[in-house]
N, C-alpha and C positions, 0 to 999 in steps of 0.2 A: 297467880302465875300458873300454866298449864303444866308446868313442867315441875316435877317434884323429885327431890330428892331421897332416897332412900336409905344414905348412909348409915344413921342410927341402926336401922333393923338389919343390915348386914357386919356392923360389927356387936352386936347382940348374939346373931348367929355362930360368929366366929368367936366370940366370945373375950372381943379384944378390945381395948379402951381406944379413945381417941387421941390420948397423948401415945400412946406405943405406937401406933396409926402414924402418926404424924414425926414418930424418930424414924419407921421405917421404913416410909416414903422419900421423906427428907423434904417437906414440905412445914410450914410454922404452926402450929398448934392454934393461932389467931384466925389463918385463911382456910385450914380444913372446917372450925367452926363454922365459920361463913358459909362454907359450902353446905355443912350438916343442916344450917338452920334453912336452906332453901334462899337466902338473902344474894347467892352469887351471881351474878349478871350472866357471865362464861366459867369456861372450865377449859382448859388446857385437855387437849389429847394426852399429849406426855405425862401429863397430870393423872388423865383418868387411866391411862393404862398400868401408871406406877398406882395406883389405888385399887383396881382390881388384881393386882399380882399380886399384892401383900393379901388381898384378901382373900382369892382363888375364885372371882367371880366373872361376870361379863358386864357390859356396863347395862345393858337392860336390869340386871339388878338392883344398879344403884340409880339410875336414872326412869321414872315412869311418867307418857305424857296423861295428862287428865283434863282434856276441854272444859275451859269454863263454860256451863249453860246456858250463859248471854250469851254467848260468843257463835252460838249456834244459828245456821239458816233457818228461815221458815219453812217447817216440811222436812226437815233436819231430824235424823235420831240418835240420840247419844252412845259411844260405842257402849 
């Protein structure tokens, strides 16, 4: 998937677990995993903005896109 999630490395930074994460979002310790491990389909706005206020980030933080190399035109350069 292009789209990778960043979670782990921003609460590494912040130096904060993913259960404290998940009491102080007020989201279930099951669905932030899902999101950590890159497995979530979507992600709520309301969701992402209660996850970067706990964390003090923006969401290009937590969220990076990364084209797959198939996925690529012929004549195409990778960013």
């Amino acid at each position: 998937m292009p789209i990778l999630v960043n979670l782990d490395v921003m609460l590494a930074r912040r130096k904060m677990t993913l259960s404290a994460l998940a009491e102080t979002v007020g989201i279930t310790l099951a669905n932030l995993s899902i999101l950590k491990s890159g497995k979530a389909k979507a992600v709520r706005f309301s969701t992402l903005a209660a996850i970067c206020q706990a964390l003090e980030c923006q969401p290009a933080d937590l969220l990076e896109h990364r084209p797959d190399p198939t996925d690529l035109k012929p004549g195409s350069e990778p960013d």
